[in-house]
C-alpha distance (Angstrom), angle and dihedral (degrees) to the residues before:
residue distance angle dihedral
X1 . . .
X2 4.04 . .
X3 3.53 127.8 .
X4 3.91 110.6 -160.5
X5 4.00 126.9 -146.3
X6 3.57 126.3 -179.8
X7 3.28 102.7 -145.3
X8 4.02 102.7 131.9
X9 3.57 123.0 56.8
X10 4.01 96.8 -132.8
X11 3.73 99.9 41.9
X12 3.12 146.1 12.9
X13 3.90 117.4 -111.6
X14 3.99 114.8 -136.8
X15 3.86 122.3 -146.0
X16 3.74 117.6 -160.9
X17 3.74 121.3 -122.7
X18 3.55 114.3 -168.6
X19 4.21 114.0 -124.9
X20 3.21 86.3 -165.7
X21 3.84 94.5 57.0
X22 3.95 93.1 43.8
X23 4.00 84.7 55.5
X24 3.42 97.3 48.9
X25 4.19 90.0 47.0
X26 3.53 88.4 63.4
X27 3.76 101.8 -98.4
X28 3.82 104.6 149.6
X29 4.25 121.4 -124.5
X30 4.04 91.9 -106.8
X31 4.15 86.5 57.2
X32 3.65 97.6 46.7
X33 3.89 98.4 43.0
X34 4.08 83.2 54.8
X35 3.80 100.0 51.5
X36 4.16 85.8 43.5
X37 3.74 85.6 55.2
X38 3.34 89.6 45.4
X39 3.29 107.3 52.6
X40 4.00 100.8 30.1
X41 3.80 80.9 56.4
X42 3.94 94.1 55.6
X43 3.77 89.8 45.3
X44 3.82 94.9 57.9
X45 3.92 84.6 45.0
X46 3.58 102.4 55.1
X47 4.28 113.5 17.8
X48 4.09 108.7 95.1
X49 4.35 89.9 40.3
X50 3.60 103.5 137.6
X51 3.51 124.3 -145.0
X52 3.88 101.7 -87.7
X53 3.41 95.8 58.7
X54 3.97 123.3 130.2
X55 3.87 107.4 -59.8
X56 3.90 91.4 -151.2
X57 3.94 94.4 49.3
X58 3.51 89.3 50.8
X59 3.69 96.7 50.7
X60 4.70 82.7 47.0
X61 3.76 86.1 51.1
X62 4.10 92.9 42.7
X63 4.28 78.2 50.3
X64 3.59 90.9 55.3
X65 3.80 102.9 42.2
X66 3.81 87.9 57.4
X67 3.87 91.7 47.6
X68 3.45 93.4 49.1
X69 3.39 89.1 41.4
X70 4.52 95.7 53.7
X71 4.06 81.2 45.5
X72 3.26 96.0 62.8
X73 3.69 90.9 43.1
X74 3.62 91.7 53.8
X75 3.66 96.9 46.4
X76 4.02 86.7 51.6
X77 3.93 92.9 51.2
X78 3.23 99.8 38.7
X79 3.98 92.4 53.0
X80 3.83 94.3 52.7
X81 4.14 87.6 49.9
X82 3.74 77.9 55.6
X83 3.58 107.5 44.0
X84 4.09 86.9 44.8
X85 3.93 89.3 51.1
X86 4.08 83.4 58.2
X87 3.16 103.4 49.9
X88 4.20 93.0 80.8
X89 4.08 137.5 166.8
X90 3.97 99.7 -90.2
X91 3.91 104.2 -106.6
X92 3.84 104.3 -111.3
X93 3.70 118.8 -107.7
X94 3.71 115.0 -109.4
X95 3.90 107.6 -121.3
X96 3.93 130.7 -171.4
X97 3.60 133.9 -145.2
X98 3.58 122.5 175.4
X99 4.47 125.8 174.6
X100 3.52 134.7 136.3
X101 3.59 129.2 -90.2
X102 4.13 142.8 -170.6
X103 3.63 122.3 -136.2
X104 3.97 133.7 -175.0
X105 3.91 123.8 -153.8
X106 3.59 122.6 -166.2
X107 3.09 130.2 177.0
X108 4.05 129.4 -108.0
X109 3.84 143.3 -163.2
X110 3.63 109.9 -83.3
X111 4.21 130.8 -143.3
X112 4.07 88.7 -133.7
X113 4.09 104.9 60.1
X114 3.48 91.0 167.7
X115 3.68 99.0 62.5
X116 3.60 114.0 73.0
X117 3.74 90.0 -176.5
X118 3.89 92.7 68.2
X119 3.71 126.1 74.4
X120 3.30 140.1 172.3
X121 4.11 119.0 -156.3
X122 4.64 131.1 -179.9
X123 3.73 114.5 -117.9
X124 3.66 119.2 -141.0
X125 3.86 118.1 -179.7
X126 3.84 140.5 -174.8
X127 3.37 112.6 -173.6
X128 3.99 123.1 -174.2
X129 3.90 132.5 -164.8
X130 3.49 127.0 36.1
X131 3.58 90.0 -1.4
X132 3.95 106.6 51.3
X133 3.55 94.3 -170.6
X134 3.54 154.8 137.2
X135 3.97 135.0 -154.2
X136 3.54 148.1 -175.4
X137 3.91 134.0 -162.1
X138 3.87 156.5 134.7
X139 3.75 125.0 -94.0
X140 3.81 125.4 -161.2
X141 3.90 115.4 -162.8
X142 3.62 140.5 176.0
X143 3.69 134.7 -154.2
X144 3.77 131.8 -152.5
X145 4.49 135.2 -150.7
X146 3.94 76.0 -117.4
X147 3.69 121.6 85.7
X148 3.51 117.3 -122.9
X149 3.64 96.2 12.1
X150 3.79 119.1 113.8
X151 3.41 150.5 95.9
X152 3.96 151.5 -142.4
X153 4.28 143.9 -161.0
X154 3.41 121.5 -161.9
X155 3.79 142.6 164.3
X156 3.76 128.0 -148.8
X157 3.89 147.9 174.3
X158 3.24 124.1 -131.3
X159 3.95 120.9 -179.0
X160 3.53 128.8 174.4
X161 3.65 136.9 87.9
X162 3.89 123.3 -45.7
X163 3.92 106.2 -158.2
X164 3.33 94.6 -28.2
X165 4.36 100.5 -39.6
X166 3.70 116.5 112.6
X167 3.77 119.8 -136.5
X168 3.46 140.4 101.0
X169 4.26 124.2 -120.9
X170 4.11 131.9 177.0
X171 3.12 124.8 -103.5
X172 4.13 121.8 -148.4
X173 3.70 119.8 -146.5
X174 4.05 119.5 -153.9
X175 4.11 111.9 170.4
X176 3.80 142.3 156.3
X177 3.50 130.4 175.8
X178 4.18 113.9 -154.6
X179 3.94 119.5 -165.6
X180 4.04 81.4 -39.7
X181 3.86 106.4 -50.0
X182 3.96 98.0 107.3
X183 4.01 131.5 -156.2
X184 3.38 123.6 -159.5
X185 4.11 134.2 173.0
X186 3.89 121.8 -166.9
X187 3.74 109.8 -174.9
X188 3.74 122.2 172.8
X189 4.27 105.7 -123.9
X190 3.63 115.7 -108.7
X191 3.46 113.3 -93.2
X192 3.52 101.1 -5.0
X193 3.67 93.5 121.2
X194 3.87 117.5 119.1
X195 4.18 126.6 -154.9
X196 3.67 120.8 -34.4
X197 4.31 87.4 10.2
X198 4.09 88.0 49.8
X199 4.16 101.0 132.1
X200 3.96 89.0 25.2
X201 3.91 106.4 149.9
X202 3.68 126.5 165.9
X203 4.16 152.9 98.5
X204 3.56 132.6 -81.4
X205 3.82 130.1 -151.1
X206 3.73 126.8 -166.1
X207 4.16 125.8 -153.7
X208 3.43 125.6 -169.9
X209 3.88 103.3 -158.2
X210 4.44 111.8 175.2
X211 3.52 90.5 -25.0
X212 3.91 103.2 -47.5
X213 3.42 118.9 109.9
X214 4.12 124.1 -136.6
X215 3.77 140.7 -173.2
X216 3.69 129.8 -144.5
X217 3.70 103.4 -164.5
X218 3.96 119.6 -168.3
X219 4.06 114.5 -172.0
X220 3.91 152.4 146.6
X221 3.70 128.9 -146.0
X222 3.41 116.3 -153.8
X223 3.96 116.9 -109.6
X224 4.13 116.2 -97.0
X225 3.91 78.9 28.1
């Protein structure tokens, strides 16, 4: 492709621009067979002018060549901003892992004596399947006058392996209980993951079927992780 500059009165001097280039910036087929036909077009038009030409339609054709000439620029910029805005992080694929697990609760010295209502209990964990793991952490609850209303937080973590990765992550607990009908949210803590399970993101959620308890885990790990 040619990019044309009127820069001598006589002739007009012809700068290479590389096709080749412009394809391999990004610049799609349709764009690059326009500026050719541009350009090759305003060649034929204005090479062989001799000097005493029209001073005006030299100066229009001058206009032109430099339009042309920030077009193609444009179209050249603006396809690399394009082709580097594609080239994104893989989303993660969304995995499951779901196994049983036993847990003991006891119960702890709390800050607030005075409030029999509060309590504050250890976590200890053992979880099996997917996620061969154990885990350790605090839980804070509260109690209500009405039964079946009441609610906890707690923190734990859990280190193991997470089919077949090594690492350890926290867990967040967030859970209310209303007249009976409960609510609970498990969410692993932003960047709390450690070695293989570095980038792990995702939500837990706990069953209690006949007495056994369960977790449905949903998560991503981050890719190179």
């Amino acid at each position: 492709m040619y990019i044309v500059s009127d820069t001598q009165p006589r002739i007009c001097i012809v700068h290479e621009f590389s096709v080749k280039s412009a394809a391999e910036s990004g610049l799609t087929a349709r764009i690059i067979a326009a500026m050719r036909a541009a350009v090759q077009s305003t060649v034929r038009y204005n090479v062989g002018f001799l000097p005493a030409m029209n001073i005006s339609l030299r100066r229009r054709r001058a206009a032109f060549i430099c339009l042309l000439s920030s077009i193609c620029s444009f179209a050249l910029a603006h396809s690399q901003s394009n082709s580097t805005n594609s080239v994104q992080k893989e989303k993660p694929v969304m995995m499951h892992a779901t196994g049983s697990f036993e847990v003991k609760l006891a119960p702890q010295e709390t800050y607030n004596k005075s409030d029999s209502t509060l309590g504050r209990m250890s976590i200890d964990k053992q979880f099996h399947g997917p996620l061969e793991a154990t885990s350790k952490g605090e839980m804070l609850t509260a109690g209500t006058n009405v039964k079946g209303s009441a609610g906890y937080v707690a923190i734990e973590r859990v280190t193991g392996t997470l089919n077949g990765k090594s690492g350890s992550f926290a867990l967040q607990h967030f859970a209310t209980m209303t007249r009976g009908a409960p609510q609970l949210t498990i969410t692993v803590v932003p960047d709390s993951g450690t070695g293989e399970l570095e980038g792990l993101s995702g939500k837990m959620n706990i069953r209690i079927e006949s007495g056994e308890h369960f977790y449905d885990f949903d998560y991503t790990l981050e890719q190179g992780h």
